[in-house]
C-alpha positions in Angstrom: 8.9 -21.2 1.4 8.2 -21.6 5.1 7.6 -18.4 7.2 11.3 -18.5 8.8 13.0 -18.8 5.8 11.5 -15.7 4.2 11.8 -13.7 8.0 15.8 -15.1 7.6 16.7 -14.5 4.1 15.0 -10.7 4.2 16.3 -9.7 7.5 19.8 -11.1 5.6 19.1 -8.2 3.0 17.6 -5.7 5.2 21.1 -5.8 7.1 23.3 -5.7 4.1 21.2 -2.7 2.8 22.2 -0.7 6.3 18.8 -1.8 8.3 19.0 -2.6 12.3 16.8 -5.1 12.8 15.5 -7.2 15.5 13.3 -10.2 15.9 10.3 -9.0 18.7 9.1 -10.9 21.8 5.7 -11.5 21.3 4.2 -12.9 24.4 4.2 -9.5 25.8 1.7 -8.6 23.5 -0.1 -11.0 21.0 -0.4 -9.3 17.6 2.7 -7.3 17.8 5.0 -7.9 14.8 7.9 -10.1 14.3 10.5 -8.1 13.3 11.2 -4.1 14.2 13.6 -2.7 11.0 15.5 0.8 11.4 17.4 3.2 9.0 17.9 6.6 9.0 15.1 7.5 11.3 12.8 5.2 9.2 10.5 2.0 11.6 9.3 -0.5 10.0 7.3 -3.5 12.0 7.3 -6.1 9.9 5.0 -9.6 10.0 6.3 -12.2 8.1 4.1 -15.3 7.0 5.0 -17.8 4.5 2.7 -17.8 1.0 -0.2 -19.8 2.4 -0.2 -17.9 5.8 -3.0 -16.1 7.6 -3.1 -13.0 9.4 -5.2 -13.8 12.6 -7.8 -11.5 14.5 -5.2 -10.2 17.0 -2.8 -9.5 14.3 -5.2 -7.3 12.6 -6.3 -5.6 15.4 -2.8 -4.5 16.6 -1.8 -3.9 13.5 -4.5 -1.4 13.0 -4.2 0.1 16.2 -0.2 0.5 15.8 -1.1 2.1 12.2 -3.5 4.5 13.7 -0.7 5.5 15.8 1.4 6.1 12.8 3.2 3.1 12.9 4.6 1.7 9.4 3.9 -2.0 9.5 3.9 -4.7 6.8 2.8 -7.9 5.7 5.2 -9.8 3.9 5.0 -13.1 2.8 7.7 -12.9 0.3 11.8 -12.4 0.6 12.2 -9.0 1.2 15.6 -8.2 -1.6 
């Protein structure tokens, strides 16, 4: 399943489950996750790649930075139900 297919049908059920989401600009900051979810006080950053997808340098990097910050962020590379 390609990447925007999973980031479509999962932001689809985050929504009906009561998530705000929103798809992030990421030429402000390479790295930075695609897609911010909120519910209840709960953030999630969420990347999205599709089954055969990589996580690059840059996207580690932030990611671990973000997390050291307390940030929740995910890899997902399945629909999110």
């Amino acid at each position: 399943m390609k990447e925007s297919t999973i980031q479509k049908k999962s932001r689809d059920n985050l929504h009906r489950d009561g998530w705000y989401t929103f798809k992030i600009d990421s030429r402000a900051h390479k790295g930075i996750p695609d897609v911010c979810a909120i519910k209840n006080g709960t953030v999630r950053f969420i990347e999205f790649k599709a089954k055969d997808g990589t996580v690059s340098e840059i996207q580690k990097a932030t990611h671990l930075l973000m997390r050291l910050h307390g940030a929740n962020v995910e890899v997902i590379s399945e629909v999110i139900e």
